[in-house]
Steps between C-alpha positions, in 0.01 A plus 500: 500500500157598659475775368609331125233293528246757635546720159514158255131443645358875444643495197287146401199657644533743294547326200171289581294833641643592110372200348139505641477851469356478087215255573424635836464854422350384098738785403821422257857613474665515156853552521748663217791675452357799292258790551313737287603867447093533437189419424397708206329303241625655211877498519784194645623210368609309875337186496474522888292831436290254285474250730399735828239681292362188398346483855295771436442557130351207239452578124235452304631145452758264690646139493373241716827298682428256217584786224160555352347828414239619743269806491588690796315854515348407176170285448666287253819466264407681155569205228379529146253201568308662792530861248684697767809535183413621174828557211403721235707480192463714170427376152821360476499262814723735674373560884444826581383494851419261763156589773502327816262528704474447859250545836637535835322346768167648681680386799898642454532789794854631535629495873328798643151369389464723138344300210760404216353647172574625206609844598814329698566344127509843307700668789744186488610529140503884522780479748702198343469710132606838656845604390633619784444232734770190513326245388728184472298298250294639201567193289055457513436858576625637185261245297185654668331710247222632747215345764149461442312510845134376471436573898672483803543109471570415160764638263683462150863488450593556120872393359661675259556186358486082665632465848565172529486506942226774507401252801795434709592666800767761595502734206408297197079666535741817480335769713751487800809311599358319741154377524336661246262758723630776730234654719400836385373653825835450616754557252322772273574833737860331545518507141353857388703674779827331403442586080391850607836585690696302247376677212525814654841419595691319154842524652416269861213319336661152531586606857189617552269167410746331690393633779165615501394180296712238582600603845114570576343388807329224265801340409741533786253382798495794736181520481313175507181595427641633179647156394175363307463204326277249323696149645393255770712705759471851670841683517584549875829660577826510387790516692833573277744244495339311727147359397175609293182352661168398311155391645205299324239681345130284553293713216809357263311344184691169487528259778642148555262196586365521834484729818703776355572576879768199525724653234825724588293863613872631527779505326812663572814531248807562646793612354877368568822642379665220427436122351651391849310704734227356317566142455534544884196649595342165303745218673346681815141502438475870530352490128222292342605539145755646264416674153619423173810751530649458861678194429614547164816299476445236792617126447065363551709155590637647805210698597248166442759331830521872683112513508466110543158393535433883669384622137519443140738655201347556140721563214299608193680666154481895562521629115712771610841479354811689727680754310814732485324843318702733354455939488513535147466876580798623283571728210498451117194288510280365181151465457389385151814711387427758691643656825428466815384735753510365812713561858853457495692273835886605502586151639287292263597745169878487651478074527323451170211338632314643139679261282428170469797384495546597855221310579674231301793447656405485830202224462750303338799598826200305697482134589128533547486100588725624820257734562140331497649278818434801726120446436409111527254358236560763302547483084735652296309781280651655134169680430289720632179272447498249801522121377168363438347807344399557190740570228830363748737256356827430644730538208557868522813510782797655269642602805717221729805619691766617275741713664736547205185596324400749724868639562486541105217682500608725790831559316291660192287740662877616653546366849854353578656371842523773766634527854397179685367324160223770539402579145532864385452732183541839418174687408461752215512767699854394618394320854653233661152199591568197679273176396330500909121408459254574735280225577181588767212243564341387801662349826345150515740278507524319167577843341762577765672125362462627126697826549776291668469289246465784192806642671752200455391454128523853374817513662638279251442733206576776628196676699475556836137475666441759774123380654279646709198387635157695619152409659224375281307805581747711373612317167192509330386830633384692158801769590772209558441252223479700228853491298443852367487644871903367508462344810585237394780498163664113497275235565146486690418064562120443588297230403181580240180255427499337164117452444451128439304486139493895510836590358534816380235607716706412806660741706833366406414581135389812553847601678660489171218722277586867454272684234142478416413533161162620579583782809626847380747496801847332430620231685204504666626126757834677606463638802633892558421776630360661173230245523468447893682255485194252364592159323691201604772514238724671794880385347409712208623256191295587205513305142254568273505121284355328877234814567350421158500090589394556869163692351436269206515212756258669738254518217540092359229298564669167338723350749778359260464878311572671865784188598647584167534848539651517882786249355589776319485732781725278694737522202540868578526415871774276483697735298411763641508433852319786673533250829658192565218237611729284748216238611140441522427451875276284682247647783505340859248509750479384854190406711440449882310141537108548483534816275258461241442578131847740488673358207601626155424199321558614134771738346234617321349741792885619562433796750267566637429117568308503817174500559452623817155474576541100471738482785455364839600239751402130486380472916323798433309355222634606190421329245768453153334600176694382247 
């Protein structure tokens, strides 16, 4: 009994030496249930990769926690009234470029105490244009029709034609993935060694830039000196699968109001393997804070009377909708009537996952209302524009559960009842295939409920559901996510951000593009190893009626024009089906009490949302911004 009661009291120390350990040290624990595979700025699509190396990277601009557009490295946000944006249109009125000009500030030093200029700019767009390196998103990128530097501060970009978000963060500026400027002292003999071997080598190029360029020092932490970057935070250490560790920077341009010194000066992100172990680790007051992805799927009811008056639970609209993507890496392809040459997966060719129809009949074996309740808060989704952005109405869902429908449908592209109910079908080459779909996603647990769930309403039709599950890390690794690699050929679920206002800008838009009317390279978005595996398009569906909308949309500076036009992209969508959007999630965060200024606040920052050189502790003297 003594000795019952002796380990109930170390463990309540420990909880309370937990507690005060935030405030008394002015350091900060975020807690989550993901981790990076790296920290290259070029290539990834993980929001938790976003959200780390928003500690210690800013673009030229960011959102304030009330949503507004800030100048971050830059002086000031190029508008046409201060004439920082010029459109130039021909005799006709049509535009044929767009300048925008911008100045970085005198001030902006990257980590290891280089200036920021100009030269970082060039070098940043060099890499992100490059061919052979896997850049996910080129949506911006591609529109860049070359840089005017004046000097080492200020700078030109010129657009092919208008982009509408030349100014928001993550991508839209379009001279890196994430956060616009890559330091060149760093990253440039990285980059010439890794072309150099590739090129000399054709065969093991896309092996080779794997390694050399995204494995490099830079990227992967080993070295920490070689981990530079132009954010609030200095990159510390990084311990793998356990924790990443930051420290605050004082020659950092922006600062919150006050003595800078009674902010967090540390902040550590540690990294859980499961939704549990984490929700544990914040019951106990072993972690300050949770990000926007570690409790994905959490009733924030039951963790408002877990965390009692201990901390606080926001709920905020994410814009990212959860989907069920499908390889569309199969044979006897179209592309404007013309074949397709692209990889082949046995398992995706052998299931039909090329023909709609496919696609058809299982959205409509789903009972997607059953399936939403494993994510509270969240909202049905039949598009893949999130609700509330521009062009979305709610009138396009063709698709409720009809299991005669989607046994019909089955029965025509040749699958009848097998051993078990399984479905099967002889192929044209005389095989015997049985209808068992891989599905792989992450572990957390509200994707762990859906294949248990996906498995009991396929089974009615006919399919059987084989999952599989695999680390964060590892499923949107460049060599893993990509369909055409085939390691994946059934079903890959992730979640992807729907750009409030931005559609088809967005990410998730950009998924769906293939071919770029203005690049010689075909299918330049679908990622494979003939173009190292660059572009975000990675499940490899192609249809040449939605490229054409998704570029005249780009281009459309009337808002009902550009709404008009991405209706009829989500025409295609919904018939087409390249994925099935299940819901549109909500975003959770949790707080110690007296952590200050770490909110979201707005769906429209999405990830990254945190400002990190705002945050601090309320006895230390923080002070809240907003």
């Amino acid at each position: 009994m003594r000795r019952m009661l002796f380990i109930a009291v170390c463990l309540m120390l420990v909880a309370v030496i937990a507690t005060l350990a935030g405030p008394e040290k002015n350091n900060l624990i975020i807690g989550t249930n993901q981790e990076p595979d790296q920290f290259n700025p070029w290539e990834g699509a993980a929001d938790t990769k976003e959200n780390v190396m928003a500690l210690f990277y800013i673009g030229l601009t960011y959102f304030d926690s009330a949503g507004k557009l800030q100048p971050g490295l830059a002086t000031e946000i190029p508008t046409e009234q201060n004439g920082r944006v010029r459109i130039i249109k021909d005799a006709q009125g049509k535009i044929i470029r767009q300048e925008v000009d911008w100045t970085i500030r005198t001030n902006a030093k990257w980590s290891d105490g280089v200036d920021i200029t100009t030269d970082d700019v060039l070098f940043t767009l060099e890499v992100q244009q490059h061919p052979l390196i896997p850049v996910t998103f080129r949506t911006f990128s591609n529109m860049i029709q070359e840089i005017r530097v004046k000097d080492k501060k200020n700078f030109t970009i010129v657009y092919k034609e208008a982009n509408l978000f030349y100014a928001s963060p993550t991508g839209r500026v379009g001279l890196a993935r994430f956060y616009d400027i890559a330091p060149k002292h760093i990253w440039e003999p990285i980059f010439r060694e890794a072309i150099r071997e590739a090129q000399a080598n054709p065969a093991k190029a896309a092996e080779i830039i794997q390694q050399k360029f995204l494995g490099a020092d830079a990227a992967t932490g080993k070295d920490p000196a070689k981990v530079v970057g132009s954010g609030p935070f200095k990159f510390a250490e990084w311990q793998r699968n356990q924790f990443a560790r930051f420290v605050r920077r004082p020659d950092f341009f922006l600062a919150p109001p006050g003595d800078p010194k009674n902010y967090v000066q540390e902040v550590i992100v540690r990294f859980y393997t499961t939704t549990e172990t984490l929700l544990s680790a914040i019951l106990a007051g072993e972690v300050d804070a949770s990000d926007d992805i570690g409790l994905a799927g959490q009733d924030p009811e039951v963790l408002r009377r877990q965390l009692g008056d201990r901390g606080s639970v926001e709920v905020s609209p994410s814009g990212f909708i959860e989907q069920l993507n499908f390889n569309n890496f199969v044979r006897g392809r179209k592309y404007a009537g013309k074949d397709v040459d692209l990889p082949v997966c046995q398992i995706a060719d052998d299931l039909l996952l090329g023909d709609k129809r496919t696609r058809q009949a299982i959205i409509q074996a789903l009972d997607r209302e059953a399936i939403k309740v494993v994510f509270p808060g969240a909202i049905l989704s039949n598009s893949f524009v999130v609700r509330g952005d521009l062009g979305f109405h709610d009138k396009l869902n063709p698709w409720p559960r009809n299991v005669e429908n989607a046994k019909k449908l089955l029965a025509e592209l040749g699958w009848t009842p097998g051993p078990g109910g399984v479905l099967q079908r002889k192929t044209a080459d005389g095989r015997t295939v049985f209808f068992r779909l891989p599905h792989v996603t992450t572990p957390a647990t509200f994707r762990v409920r859906t294949q248990e769930i996906l498995q009991r309403q396929l089974r009615d039709v006919g399919i059987e559901l084989v999952p599989s599950n695999q680390p964060a890390s590892v499923l949107f690794s460049t060599e893993f996510v990509s369909g055409s690699n085939c390691n994946w050929q059934g079903i890959i679920e992730f979640a992807s951000a729907g750009g409030i206002g931005e559609a088809p800008a967005d990410e998730l838009s950009g998924e769906l593009w293939a071919d770029d009317p203005d690049t010689p390279a075909p299918f330049d978005n679908i990622p494979r190893s003939a173009n190292g595996f660059a572009g975000s398009n990675v499940t490899g569906w192609a249809n040449a009626e939605y490229d054409k909308l998704h570029f005249l949309a780009l281009s459309q500076i009337d808002a009902d024009a550009r709404a008009e036009t991405l209706k009829k992209m989500q025409e295609i969508f919904n018939d087409e089906l390249p994925f099935i959007p299940l819901y549109e999630r909500v975003e959770i965060l949790t707080t110690k009490k007296g952590l200050v200024n770490y909110t979201k606040g707005t769906p429209l920052t999405r990830t990254p949302f945190w400002n990190a050189w705002e945050w601090g502790w309320e006895q230390n003297g923080a002070k809240k911004v907003r």
